[in-house]
N, C-alpha and C positions, 0 to 999 in steps of 0.2 A: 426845557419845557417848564413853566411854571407850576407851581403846585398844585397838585389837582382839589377840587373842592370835592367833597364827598356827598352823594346822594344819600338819603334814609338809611334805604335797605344799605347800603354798604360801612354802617358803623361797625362790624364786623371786623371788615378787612381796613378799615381806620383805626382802630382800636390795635391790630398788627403793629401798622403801619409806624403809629406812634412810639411804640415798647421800641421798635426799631432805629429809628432817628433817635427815641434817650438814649439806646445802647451804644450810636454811632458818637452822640455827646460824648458818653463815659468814656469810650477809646480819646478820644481829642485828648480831654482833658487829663485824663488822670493814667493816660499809655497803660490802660488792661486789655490786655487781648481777648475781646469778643466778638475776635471774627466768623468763629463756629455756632456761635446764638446768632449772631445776624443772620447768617447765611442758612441755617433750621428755620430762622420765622420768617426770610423772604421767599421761601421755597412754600410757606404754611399760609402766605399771604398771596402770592401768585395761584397757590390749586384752591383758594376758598373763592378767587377773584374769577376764576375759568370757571367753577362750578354752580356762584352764584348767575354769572351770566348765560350760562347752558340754558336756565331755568327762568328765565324773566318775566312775570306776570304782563299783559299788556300796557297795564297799568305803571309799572315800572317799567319797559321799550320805552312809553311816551315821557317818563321824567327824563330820563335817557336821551332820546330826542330831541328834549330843549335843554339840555345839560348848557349851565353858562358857557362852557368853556369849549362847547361843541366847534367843530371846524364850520365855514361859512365862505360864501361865494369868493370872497379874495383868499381864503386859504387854500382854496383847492385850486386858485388860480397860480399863485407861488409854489405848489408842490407837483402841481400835473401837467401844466401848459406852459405854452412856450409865447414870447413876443404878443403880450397881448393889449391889443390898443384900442381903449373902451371907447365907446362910441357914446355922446349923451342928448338929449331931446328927443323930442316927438314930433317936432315941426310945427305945434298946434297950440301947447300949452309953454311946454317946460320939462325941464329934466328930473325925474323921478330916481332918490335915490337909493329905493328898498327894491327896486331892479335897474338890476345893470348888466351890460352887455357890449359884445365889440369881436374882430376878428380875433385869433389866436392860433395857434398850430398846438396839435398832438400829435407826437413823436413824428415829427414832421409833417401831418397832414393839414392841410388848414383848415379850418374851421369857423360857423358864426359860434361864437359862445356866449349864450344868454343866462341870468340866472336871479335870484333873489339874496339879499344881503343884509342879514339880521344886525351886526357890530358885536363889536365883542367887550366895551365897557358901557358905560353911563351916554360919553358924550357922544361916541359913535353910532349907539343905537338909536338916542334920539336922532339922529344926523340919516341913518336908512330907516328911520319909522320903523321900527325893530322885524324889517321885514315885511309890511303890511301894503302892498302893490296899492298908486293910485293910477286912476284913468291913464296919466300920462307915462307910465310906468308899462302898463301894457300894452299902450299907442306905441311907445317905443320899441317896444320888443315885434310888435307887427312890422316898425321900419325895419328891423334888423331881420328878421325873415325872409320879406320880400327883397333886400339888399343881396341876402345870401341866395335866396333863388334866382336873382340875374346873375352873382358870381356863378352859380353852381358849387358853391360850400355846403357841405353836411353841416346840420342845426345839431348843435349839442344845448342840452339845460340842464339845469341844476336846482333844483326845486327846494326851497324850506322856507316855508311860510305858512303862519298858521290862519291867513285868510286876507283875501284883501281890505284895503283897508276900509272898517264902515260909515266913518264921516259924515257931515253934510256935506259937506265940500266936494269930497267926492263925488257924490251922489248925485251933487249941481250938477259936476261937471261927464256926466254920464258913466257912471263907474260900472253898471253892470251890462253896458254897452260894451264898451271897452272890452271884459271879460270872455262878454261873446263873441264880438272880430279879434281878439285874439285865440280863442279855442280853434275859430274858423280859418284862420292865418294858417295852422299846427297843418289840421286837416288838409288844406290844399296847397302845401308845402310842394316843387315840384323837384325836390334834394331830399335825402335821405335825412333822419330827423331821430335823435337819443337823446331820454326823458330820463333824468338819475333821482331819484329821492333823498336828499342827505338828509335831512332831520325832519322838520314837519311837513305832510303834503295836506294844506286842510281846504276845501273847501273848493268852489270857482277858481278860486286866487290860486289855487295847485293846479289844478286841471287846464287852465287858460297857457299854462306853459309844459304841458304832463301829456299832451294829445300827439304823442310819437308811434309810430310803428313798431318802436322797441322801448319797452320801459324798467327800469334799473332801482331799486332798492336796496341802500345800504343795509346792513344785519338788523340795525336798530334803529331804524327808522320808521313812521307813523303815517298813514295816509288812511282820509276819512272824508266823511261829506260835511263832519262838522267838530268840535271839538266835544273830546269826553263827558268835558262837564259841561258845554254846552246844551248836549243833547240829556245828561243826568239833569241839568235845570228843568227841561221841557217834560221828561217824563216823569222824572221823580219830585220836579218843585223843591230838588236840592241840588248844590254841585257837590257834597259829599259822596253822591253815588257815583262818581267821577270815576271808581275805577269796575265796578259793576258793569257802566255805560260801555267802557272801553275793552271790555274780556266779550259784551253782546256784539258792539259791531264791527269786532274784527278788523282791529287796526294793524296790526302786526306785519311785517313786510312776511313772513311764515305763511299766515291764514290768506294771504294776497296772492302770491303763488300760488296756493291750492286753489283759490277761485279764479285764477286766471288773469286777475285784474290788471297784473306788473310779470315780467318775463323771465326776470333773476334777480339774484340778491350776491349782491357783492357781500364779502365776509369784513368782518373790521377788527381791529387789534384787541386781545385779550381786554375785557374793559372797558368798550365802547371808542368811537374814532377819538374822543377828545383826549385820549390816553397818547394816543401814537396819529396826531395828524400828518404829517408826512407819507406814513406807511399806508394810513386810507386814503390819503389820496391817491396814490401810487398804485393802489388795488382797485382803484374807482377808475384811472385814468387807461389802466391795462385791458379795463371791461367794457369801458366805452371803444373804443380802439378795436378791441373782436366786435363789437357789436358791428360798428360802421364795416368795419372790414367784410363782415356778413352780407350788408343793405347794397355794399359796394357794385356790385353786376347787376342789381335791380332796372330796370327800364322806369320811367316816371309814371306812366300808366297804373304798374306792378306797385310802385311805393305806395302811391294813393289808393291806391285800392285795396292792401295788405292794412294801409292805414283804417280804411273806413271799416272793413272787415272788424277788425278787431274791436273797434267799439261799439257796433253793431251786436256783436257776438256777447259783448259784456251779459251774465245773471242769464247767459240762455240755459 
């Protein structure tokens, strides 16, 4: 794993982390055995790192959540699925590359897997519009829906994005159209259908692909109608109230279970996923798996209507 970049609040356990690598130096170089001071401050570094994340302001989930180094739709495709052959176009426009999707198998079962796909440097994220769905983006995830309901494959998604994208361009070409026959696509799904939130769920742009009968939140993951400081711009006329905004409307994958909104919360590695991606995926991929396995005996009557149920029920 490449070195991890350190959040704010975690100068703390950076400041550890550091004493520890010069004392790793000092062995190299100069053969003093400090392998009892490493091993006291990686023990003092691991319970500050458990204890700071016990307790994570909302506002710190959502740094968390767009952490650079977070995992993203192709990582949890190398760590959790099997055979997977992406599927691109809309038929209409062109191929959108801040969603993507295609057949794939989970622990043998096959599946549509749809998802969004932020990149993990410079050129990549320009290359998926760091995540930010256009029209053809979610035209295409309606073909791969409808694809999987004539196969009769369970729809899994993978949600992290912090809104579609706002554009002209988009907008030309019918973007909040789009949003809504895709929300509509989810809905009348006639397969069983698993909504996961890895990092951001923000806005239409989240929901357009989030409208399952069963919906999954990683520990430290964020879903809202709008961004923090978006909504701190609107009522405070600042985005400094960015984390105020974020502790009021209850972003937390925590406060979203107690309102119903999302069904579980996957647990993630000491540290957030971007610590140990393999392992959260591995934890994502086990949860999705029980889940289907659950929707498994459903009749299609029973799915769509457990489906409409539930967003129905939403704030009752």
């Amino acid at each position: 794993m490449s070195k991890v970049s350190y959040l704010e609040f975690e100068k703390p356990v950076q400041t550890i982390d550091e004493r520890i690598a010069a004392l790793r130096t000092v062995d190299a170089e100069h053969d003093v055995d400090v392998a009892e001071e490493i091993a006291r401050l990686e023990a003092k570094s691991a319970d500050l790192l458990a204890s700071t994340y016990a307790s994570l302001t909302p506002w710190q989930k959502t740094q968390v959540a767009r952490h650079p180094q977070r995992p993203h739709f192709r990582d949890y495709v190398a760590h959790a699925f099997e055979e997977f052959v992406p599927l691109g176009g809309d038929r209409l426009y062109g191929d959108d590359q801040a969603i993507m999707g295609g057949f794939a198998r989970l622990d043998g079962r096959r599946i549509m897997l749809i998802g969004h796909e932020k990149g993990n440097d410079t050129q990549s994220r320009i290359k998926h519009n760091f995540g930010m769905g256009k029209p053809e983006g979610y035209r295409k995830a309606i073909r791969l829906m409808e694809l999987a309901g004539r196969f009769g494959l369970p729809v899994v998604t993978l949600v992290d994005t912090s809104g579609a994208f706002p554009g002209i361009e988009a907008e030309e070409r019918g973007q909040a159209e789009a949003i809504a026959r895709s929300t509509e696509a989810c809905l009348a799904l006639r397969v069983p259908m698993v909504a996961a939130i890895v990092g951001e769920g923000g806005s239409g742009g989240a929901v357009a692909l989030a409208s399952a009968e069963r919906v999954l939140m990683l520990e430290h993951a964020v879903y809202s109608v709008i961004s923090p400081e978006g909504c701190a711009s609107i009522l405070w006329r600042t985005a400094e109230k960015a984390p105020d905004a974020a502790e009021a409307m209850k972003v937390t994958a925590q406060h979203l279970k107690r309102l119903k909104v999302i069904d579980r919360i996957v647990k993630e590695p000491a540290g957030g996923a971007h610590r140990g991606p393999a392992a959260a995926a591995s934890a994502l991929g086990k949860a999705i798996g029980e889940e289907l396995d659950g929707l498994s005996g459903l009749s299609i009557d029973a799915l769509i209507a457990r489906r409409e149920d539930r967003f129905l029920q939403l704030g009752g």
